[in-house]
C-alpha positions in Angstrom: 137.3 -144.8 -89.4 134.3 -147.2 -90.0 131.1 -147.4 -91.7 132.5 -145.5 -95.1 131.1 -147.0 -98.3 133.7 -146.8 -100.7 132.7 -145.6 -104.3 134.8 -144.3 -107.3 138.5 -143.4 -106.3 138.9 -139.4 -106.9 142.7 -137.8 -106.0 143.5 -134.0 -105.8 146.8 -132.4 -106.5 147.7 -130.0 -104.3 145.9 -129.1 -101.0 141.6 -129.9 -100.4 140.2 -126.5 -101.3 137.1 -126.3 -98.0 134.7 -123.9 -96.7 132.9 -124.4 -93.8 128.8 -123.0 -93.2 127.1 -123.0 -90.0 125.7 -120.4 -88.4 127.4 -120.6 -84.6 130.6 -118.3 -85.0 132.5 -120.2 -82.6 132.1 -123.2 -83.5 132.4 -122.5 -87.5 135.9 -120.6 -86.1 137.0 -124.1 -84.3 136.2 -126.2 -87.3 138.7 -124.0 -89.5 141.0 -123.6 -86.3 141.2 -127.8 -86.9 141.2 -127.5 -90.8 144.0 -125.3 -91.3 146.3 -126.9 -88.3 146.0 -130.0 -90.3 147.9 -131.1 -93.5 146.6 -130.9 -96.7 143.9 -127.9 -96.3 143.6 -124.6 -97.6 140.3 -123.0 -95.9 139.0 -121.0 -98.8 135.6 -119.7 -97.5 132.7 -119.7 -94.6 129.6 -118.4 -94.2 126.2 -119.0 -91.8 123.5 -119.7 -94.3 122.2 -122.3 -97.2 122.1 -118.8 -99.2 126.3 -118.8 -98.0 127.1 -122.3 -98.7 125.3 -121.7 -102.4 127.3 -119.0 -103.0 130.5 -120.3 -102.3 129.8 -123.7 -104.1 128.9 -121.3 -107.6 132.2 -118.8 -107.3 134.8 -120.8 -105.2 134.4 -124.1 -106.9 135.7 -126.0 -103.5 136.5 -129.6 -103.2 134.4 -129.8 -100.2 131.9 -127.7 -98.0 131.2 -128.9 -94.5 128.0 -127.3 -93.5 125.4 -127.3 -90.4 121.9 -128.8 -91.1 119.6 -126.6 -89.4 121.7 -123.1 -90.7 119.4 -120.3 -91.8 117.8 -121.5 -95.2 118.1 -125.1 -94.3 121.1 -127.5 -95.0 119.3 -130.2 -97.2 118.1 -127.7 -99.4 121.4 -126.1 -100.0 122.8 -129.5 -100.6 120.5 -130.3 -103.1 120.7 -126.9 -105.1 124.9 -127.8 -104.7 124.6 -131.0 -105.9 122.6 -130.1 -108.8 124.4 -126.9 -109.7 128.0 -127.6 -108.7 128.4 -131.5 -109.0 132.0 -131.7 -108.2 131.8 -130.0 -104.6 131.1 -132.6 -102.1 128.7 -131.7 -99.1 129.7 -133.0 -95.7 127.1 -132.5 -93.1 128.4 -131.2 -89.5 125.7 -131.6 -87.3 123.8 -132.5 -83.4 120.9 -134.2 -84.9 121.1 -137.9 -84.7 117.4 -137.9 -86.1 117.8 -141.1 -88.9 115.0 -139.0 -91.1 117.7 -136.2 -91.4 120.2 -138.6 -92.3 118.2 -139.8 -95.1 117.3 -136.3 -96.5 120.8 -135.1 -96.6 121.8 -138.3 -98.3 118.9 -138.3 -100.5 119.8 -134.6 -101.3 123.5 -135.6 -102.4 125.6 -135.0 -99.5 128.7 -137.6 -99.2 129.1 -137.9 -95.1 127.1 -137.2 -91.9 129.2 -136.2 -88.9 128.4 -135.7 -85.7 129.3 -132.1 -83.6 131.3 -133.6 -80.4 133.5 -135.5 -83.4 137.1 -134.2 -82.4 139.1 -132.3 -85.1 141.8 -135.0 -86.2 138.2 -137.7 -86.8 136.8 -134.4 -88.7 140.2 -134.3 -91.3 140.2 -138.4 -91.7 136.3 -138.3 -92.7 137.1 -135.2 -95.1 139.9 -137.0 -96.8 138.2 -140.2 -96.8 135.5 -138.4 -98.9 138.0 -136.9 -101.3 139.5 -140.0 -101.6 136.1 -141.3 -102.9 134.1 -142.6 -99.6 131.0 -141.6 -98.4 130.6 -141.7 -94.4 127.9 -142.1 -91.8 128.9 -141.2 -87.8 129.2 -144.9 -86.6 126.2 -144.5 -84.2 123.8 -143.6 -86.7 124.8 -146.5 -89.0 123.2 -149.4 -87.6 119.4 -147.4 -87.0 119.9 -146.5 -90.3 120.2 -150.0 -91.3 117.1 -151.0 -89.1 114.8 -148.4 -90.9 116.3 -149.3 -94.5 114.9 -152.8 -94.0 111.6 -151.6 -92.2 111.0 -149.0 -95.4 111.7 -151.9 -97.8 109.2 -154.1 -95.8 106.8 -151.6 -95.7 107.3 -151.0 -99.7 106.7 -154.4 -100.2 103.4 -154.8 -98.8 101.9 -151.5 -99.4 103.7 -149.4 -102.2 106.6 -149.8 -104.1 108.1 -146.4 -103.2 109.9 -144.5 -100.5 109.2 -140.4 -99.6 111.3 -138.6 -97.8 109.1 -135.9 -95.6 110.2 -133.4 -97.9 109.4 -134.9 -101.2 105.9 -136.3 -99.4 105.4 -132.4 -98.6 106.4 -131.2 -102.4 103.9 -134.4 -103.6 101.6 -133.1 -101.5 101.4 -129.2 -102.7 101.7 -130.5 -106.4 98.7 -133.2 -106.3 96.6 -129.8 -105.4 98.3 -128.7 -109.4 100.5 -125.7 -108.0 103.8 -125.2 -110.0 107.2 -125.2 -109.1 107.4 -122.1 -108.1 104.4 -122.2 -106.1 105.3 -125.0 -104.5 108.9 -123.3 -104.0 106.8 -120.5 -101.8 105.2 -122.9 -100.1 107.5 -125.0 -98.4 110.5 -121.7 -98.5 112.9 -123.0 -100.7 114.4 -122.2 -104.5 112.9 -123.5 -107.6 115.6 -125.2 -108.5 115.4 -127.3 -105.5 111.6 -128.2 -106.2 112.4 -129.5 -109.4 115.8 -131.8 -108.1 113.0 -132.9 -106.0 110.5 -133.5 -108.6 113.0 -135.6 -110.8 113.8 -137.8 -107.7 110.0 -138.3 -107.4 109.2 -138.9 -111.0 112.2 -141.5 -111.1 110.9 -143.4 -108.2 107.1 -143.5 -109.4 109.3 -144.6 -113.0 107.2 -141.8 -115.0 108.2 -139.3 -117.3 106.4 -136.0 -116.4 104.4 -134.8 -112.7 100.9 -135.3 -115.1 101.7 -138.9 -114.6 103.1 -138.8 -111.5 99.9 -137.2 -109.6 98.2 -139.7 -112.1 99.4 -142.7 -110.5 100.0 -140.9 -107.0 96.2 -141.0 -107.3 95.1 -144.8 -108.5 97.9 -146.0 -105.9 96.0 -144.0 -103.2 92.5 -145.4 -104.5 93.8 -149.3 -104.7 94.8 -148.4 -100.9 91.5 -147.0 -99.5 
C-alpha cells in the first residue's frame, strides 16, 4: 500500500469491530461479504444514511466505520459529528468521487483514509488495518492532485489571505457574516448543530480568534483591505 502517512501506533486485542454505511444494498452487502471472509473482522453494524453511521458510532463504539460520501444526510457531515462525538471510531471513506475538494472535506472533517469503489476487497482490509494500525491513507491516484492543490492553496494564502475554506466552512461563514446562529445556520445548509459548531471551531482556529464576533470582525477588514 502507498501514500499512508503514518501517525501514532494504536493496536487492538481481539478482532477490528466495523460497520459499514452506504446506501447501495449491494454493494454495502459485498463490502461485508469481503470483511467478514477476511481475518481479523467482526462486522458489527450497517446502515444507508449519515443519520445510520451516527447512530452506530454513539451505541456500537466500533473501531472503524467505512461509509459512502454522498449517502443520504451526507458523509462529511456524519464524519464530523463522529469525530466530534465518538473520537475513538475512525471514519474510512468508500467512495466514486475522485473530486480533490471532497478529499479535503472529509479529511478536514476527521476521517482517517479515502478509498476508491473499484478498490478490490483484499486492498479494502490492508487500508483498514493500516488505519488501525495508526495510518491514515489516500487512494494513490488522488495523492499527487492533492499535493498540486496543497501548494496552489498555500500560494494563493500567501499573496492574498492567510487562510484556507473548505466550501462548506466558506458556506457556514457565509450564513453567519449575515448574524444567524448555529442553529439557523444548521437549517440552512441541512445539517446538525453540532456539526455547525465543529465547523465554527475549525474556522475560529484558522482566523486565530476566540469567538465568531471576531471572526465575522476580521472576516470583514480582510475583505475591505482586498476590495
Amino acid at each position: 500500500m502507498q501514500n499512508s502517512v503514518t501517525s501514532t501506533a494504536s493496536t487492538l486485542r481481539g478482532p477490528v469491530r466495523i460497520a459499514v454505511v452506504d446506501d447501495h444494498p449491494l454493494y454495502r452487502e459485498g463490502t461485508i461479504h469481503a470483511l467478514q471472509r477476511a481475518e481479523g473482522f467482526e462486522v458489527v453494524g450497517e446502515g444507508a444514511t449519515a443519520a445510520d453511521a451516527i447512530r452506530i458510532a454513539q451505541e456500537l463504539n466500533p473501531d472503524v466505520i467505512l461509509l459512502d460520501l454522498h449517502m443520504p444526510g451526507g458523509g462529511v457531515d456524519a464524519i464530523a459529528n463522529i469525530a466530534h462525538g465518538c473520537p475513538n471510531v475512525r471514519t474510512i471513506v468508500l467512495t466514486v468521487s475522485e473530486d480533490v475538494q471532497d478529499v479535503a472535506a472529509t479529511l478536514a472533517a476527521g476521517a482517517r483514509g479515502y478509498i476508491l469503489k473499484g478498490s478490490s476487497g483484499p486492498d479494502i482490509v490492508e487500508t483498514v488495518h493500516a488505519i488501525v494500525r495508526g495510518d491514515s491513507y489516500v487512494a494513490p491516484s488522488l495523492a499527487a492532485r492533492i499535493l498540486v492543490k496543497k501548494a496552489q492553496i498555500e500560494v494563493v494564502a500567501t499573496h492574498d489571505r492567510p487562510y484556507y475554506f473548505t466550501s462548506r466552512e466558506e458556506e457556514i461563514v457565509a450564513l453567519v457574516s449575515q448574524g444567524l446562529s448555529n442553529k439557523e445556520v444548521a437549517r440552512r445548509v441541512k445539517c446538525t448543530e453540532r456539526t455547525v459548531k465543529h465547523h465554527m471551531t475549525n474556522i475560529m482556529q484558522k482566523l486565530n480568534v476566540r469567538n465568531r464576533v471576531q471572526a465575522v470582525l476580521k472576516l470583514t477588514r480582510t475583505n475591505d483591505q482586498r476590495s
